[in-house]
C-alpha positions in Angstrom: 0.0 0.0 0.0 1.2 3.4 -1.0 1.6 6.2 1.5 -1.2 8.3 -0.4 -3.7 5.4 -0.1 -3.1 5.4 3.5 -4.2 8.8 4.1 -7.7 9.1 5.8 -9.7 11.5 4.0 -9.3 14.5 6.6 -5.3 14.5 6.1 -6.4 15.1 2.3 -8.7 18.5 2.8 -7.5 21.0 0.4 -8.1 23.6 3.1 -8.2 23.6 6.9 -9.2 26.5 9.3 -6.5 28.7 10.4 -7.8 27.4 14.3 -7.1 23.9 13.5 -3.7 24.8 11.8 -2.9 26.3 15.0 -3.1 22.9 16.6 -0.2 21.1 14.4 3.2 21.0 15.4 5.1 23.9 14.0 9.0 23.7 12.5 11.0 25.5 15.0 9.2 24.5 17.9 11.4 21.3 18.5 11.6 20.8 22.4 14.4 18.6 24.2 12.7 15.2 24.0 12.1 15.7 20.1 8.9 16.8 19.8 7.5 20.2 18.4 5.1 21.9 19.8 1.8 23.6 18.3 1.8 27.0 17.3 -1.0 27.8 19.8 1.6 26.6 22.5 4.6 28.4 21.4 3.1 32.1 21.9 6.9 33.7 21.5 6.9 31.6 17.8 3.5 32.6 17.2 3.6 36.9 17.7 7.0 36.7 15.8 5.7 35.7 12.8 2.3 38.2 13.6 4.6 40.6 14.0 7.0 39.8 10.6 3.8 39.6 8.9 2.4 43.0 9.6 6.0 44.6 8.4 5.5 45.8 4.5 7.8 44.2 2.1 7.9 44.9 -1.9 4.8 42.5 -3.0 3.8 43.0 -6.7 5.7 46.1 -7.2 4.3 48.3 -4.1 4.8 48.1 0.0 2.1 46.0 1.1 2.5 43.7 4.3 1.8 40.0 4.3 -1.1 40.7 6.7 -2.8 43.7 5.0 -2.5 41.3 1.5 -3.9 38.1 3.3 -6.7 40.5 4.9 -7.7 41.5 1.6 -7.4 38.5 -0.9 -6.9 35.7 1.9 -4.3 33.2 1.8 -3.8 32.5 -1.6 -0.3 30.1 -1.1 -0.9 27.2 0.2 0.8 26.2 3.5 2.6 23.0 3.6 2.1 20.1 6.0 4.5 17.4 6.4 2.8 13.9 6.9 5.1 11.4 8.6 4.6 7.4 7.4 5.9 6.1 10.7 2.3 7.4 12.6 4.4 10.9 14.3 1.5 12.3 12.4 1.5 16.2 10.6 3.5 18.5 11.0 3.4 22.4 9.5 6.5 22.1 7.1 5.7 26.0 5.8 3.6 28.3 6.1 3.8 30.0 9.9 3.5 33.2 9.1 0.3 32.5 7.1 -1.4 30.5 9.7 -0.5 33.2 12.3 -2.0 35.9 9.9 -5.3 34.0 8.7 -6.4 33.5 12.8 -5.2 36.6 14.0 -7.8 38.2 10.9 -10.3 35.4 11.6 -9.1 32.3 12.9 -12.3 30.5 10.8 -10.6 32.0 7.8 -9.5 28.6 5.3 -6.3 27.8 4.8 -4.8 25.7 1.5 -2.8 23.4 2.5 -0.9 20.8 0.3 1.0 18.1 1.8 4.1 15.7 1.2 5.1 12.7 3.1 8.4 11.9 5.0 10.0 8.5 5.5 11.3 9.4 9.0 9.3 9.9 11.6 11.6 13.3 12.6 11.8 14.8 9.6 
């Protein structure tokens, strides 16, 4: 059996609300027995990225911020969750400052997500 036909049919949603995002363990939250923690749990991770979001940055040729662009048109790139085939389960791969926007604007707003799978159960 593949690892794509192992996937229940939630882990395949092409978009998932910026609450629930909030929930998945977030790259750079690794704690000392090799886990990572949520996003929701790491408040410092989660109002740096609120706060790198809201700074304006040259986005289709004008200053515009990640937030005021995502408050506008939404999240338009999908984040990326990494799905683990030894059952560590899904992890947000990319994508943090995105998630931290959408909830902080409306954390019902939906998210695209698209997904790949890891062979280790760290990665």
């Amino acid at each position: 059996m593949s690892a794509y036909e192992s996937l229940s049919h939630a882990q395949l949603r092409m978009f998932i609300p910026a609450r629930e995002l909030m929930t998945y363990p977030a790259a750079g939250t690794e704690t000392s027995n090799s886990g990572y923690l949520p996003m929701a749990e790491s408040p410092n991770l989660h109002a740096t990225k609120l706060r790198e979001s809201k700074e304006g940055h040259p986005y289709g040729g004008k200053k515009e911020s990640l937030y005021d662009n995502i408050k506008k048109e939404g999240v338009q790139t999908p984040v990326h969750l990494r799905l683990t085939t030894y059952g560590s389960g899904v992890r947000v791969w990319d994508g943090d400052h995105r998630i931290a926007t959408a909830h902080d604007i409306d954390p019902n707003m939906e998210v695209p997500v698209r997904y790949s799978v890891s062979q280790r159960s760290g990665a």
